[in-house]
Residue, then its C-alpha position, 0 to 999 in steps of 0.5 A: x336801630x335809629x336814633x329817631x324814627x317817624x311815627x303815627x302821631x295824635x294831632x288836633x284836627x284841622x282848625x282845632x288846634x287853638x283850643x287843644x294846645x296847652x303849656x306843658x303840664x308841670x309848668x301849671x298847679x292844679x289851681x291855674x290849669x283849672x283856671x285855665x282850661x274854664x270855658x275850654x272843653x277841647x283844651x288838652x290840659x283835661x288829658x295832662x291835669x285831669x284832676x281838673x275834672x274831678x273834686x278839687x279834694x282829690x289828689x292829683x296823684x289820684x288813681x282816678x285821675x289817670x282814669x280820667x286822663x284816658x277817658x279824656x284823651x279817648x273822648x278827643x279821639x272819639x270826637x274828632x278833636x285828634x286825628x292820628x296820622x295815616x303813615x309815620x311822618x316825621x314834623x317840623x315844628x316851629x316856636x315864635x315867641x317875642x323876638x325868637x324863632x325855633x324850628x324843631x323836627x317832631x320825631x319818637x327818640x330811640x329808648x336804647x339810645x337813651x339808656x346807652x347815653x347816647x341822649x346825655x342827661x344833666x338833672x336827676x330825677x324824683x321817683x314821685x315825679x316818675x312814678x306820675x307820668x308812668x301812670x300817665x303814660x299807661x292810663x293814656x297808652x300814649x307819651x302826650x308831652x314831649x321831651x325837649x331834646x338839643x342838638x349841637x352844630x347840624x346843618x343838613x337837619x337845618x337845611x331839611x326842616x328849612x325845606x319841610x317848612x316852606x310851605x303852608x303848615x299843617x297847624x298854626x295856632x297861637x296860645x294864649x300866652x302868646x307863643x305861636x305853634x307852627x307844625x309841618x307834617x314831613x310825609x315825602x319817604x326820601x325826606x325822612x330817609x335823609x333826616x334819619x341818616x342826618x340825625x344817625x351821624x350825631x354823636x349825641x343829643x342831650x335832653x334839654x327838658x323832660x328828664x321825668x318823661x324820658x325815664x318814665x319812657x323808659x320804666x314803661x318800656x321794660x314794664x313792656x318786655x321792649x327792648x328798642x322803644x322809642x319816646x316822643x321827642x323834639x329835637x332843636x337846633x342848640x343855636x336857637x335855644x334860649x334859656x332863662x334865668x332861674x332864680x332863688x328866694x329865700x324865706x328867711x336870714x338864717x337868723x341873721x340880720x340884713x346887716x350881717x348877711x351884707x357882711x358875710x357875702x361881702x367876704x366873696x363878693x364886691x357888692x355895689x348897691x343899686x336903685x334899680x333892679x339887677x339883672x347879671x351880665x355874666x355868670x360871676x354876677x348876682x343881683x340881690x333884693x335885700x331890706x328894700x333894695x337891690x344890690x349888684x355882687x361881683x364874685x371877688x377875683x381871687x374867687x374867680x380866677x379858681x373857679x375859671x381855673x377848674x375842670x369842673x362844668x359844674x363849678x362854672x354854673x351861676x347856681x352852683x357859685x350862687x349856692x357854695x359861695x352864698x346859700x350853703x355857707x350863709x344860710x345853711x340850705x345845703x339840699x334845695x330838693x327838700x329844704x322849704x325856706x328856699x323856692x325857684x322863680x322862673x325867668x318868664x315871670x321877671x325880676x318884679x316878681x322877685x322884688x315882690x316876693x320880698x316886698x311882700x313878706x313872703x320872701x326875706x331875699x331873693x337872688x337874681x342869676x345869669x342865664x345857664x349857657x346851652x353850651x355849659x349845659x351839654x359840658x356837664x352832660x358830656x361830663x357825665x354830671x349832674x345839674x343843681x336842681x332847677x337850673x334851667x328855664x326853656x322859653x318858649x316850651x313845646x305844647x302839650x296836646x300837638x303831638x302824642x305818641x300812641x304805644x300801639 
């Protein structure tokens, strides 16, 4: 058994792909994919959030909305609006957002490999959140969005998706929020030999994004009696990687005033007001908008040097020196899985919203953070642990609806 293999993938159909690309389906409530989707028949987000076609009353862990996602997804069929592949092909897939460039290779990743831990994990999943996409998966009969997985240092698959993207792509569509997708169909047999053997020599990948979709990959598979499946996969050079800041507000003080919370973060931390916005340079810094303004805190040395002094992966993580040095012992939030008083705010959405948030009244403190490392990311799943939750954000993200795996 592979790693990966090709596969016969769903596709838009030439010229469709601008209207069928969508943001990937858990990254949108109901409310803004149907937003999104108006005046857009085509887009996949009828395949992903399908609730958007029924009573906004329904539950979007409906039945019906399942039943709704393979109707969808068999009407773009129908329609023309995909095609499948004619033969397995691998695909070289590229993401330009801003100033970044990922080429990725499109591929079905090996579910035994999964299971063994040859394809490492770092978060822990919710079964409401797997129980969702295997009901996705089953209604559709097919993976519709894919799991982001990372490679370490690999420069015979560089060399070969180089080569595979040299010439004119088979799609390229920019979305509407202005990440251009690019996809270059790998069909020549000597090629995708190369690139299985290359990708065979790895000791590992490591699932960068998509935790709920692998496990779901899974269940369905054994639900199957399948003891070799695969699961839809893009796999990225870890180099090219960009993870955001994933940051934290706080819905109240904990029953403290400003003036003591300064106080009590004033024992570990040096904190240096600011008349700006603080975005940290390195994992012992946070910024914090506090009582109408941002303040810069530096983790006090002695604190440092035991944390730098640990084996531990995850004691080195920002969110987990935000979360035992702050959170837990000031405000008392010691499961951010279940506790309401605190959210997460992607870094797409930029420190404004964080100063926002505050200035409004819907947050009592938010707390800015240095980006989680690729490199501290796959020590921890190396290590066989486990990320706090929502510690990282991937920009740009794979869309859904440009490739799918159909299961038969």
């Amino acid at each position: 058994m592979t790693l990966i293999k090709p596969f016969r993938a769903f596709r838009p159909a030439a010229g469709r792909a601008a209207e069928i690309l969508a943001p990937p389906y858990d990254v949108l409530s109901s409310a803004e994919a149907r937003e999104r989707a108006k005046g857009k028949p085509w887009s996949f987000l009828h395949v992903s959030k399908a609730e958007i076609d029924l009573d906004p009353a329904v539950d979007p862990y409906d039945p019906a909305v399942y039943a709704k996602a393979g109707e969808n997804f068999r009407r773009m069929v129908a329609a023309g609006a995909l095609v499948r592949e004619a033969k397995p092909c691998y695909y070289a897939y590229r993401l330009t957002w801003r100033d970044r460039v990922e080429t990725g290779l499109g591929a079905v990743a090996s579910i035994a490999a999964y299971a063994e831990n040859r394809i490492r994990k770092h978060e822990l999943t919710t079964p409401v959140k797997e129980d969702d996409r295997v009901r996705q998966i089953e209604a559709v009969n097919a993976q519709t969005g894919s799991v982001m997985l990372a490679y370490a240092a690999a420069p015979e698959v560089d060399a070969l998706l180089a080569r595979a993207a040299e010439g004119a792509p088979t799609i390229d569509a920019t979305a509407d929020d202005g990440v251009r997708h690019q996809l270059w169909t790998i069909a020549d047999e000597a090629t995708i030999a190369a690139l299985t053997r290359a990708v065979d020599a790895l000791p590992a990948l490591y699932i960068a994004d998509g935790h709920h979709r692998s496990a779901a990959a899974l269940r369905v598979a054994h639900s199957r009696g399948e003891k070799d499946g695969y699961f839809l996969a893009v796999l990225l050079p870890q180099r090219e990687m960009t993870i955001l800041d994933y940051n934290r507000v706080l819905r109240d003080l904990n029953g403290k005033t400003p003036e003591t919370v300064l106080d009590e973060i004033g024992r570990r931390y040096a904190i240096e007001p600011s008349d700006q916005p603080v975005r940290p340079s390195r994992a012992d810094e946070i910024g914090m908008a506090l009582g109408g303004r941002w303040h810069r805190l530096t983790l006090r040395p002695e604190i440092a040097a035991q944390v730098a002094a640990s084996k531990d992966p995850v004691a080195r993580l920002p969110v987990t020196l935000l979360a035992r040095n702050i959170i837990e012992p000031i405000f008392g939030v010691t499961d951010p899985r279940r506790d309401k008083r605190i959210d997460f705010v992607g870094g797409g959405r930029g420190l404004g919203e964080l100063e926002r948030l505050v200035a409004s009244g819907a947050a009592a403190v938010a707390f800015a953070l240095y980006p989680t490392q690729m490199t501290d990311l796959m020590a921890v799943a190396d290590a066989g642990a486990i990320m706090p939750p929502k510690s990282t954000w991937f920009e740009p993200k794979l869309a859904d609806g440009i490739l799918s795996h159909g299961l038969d």
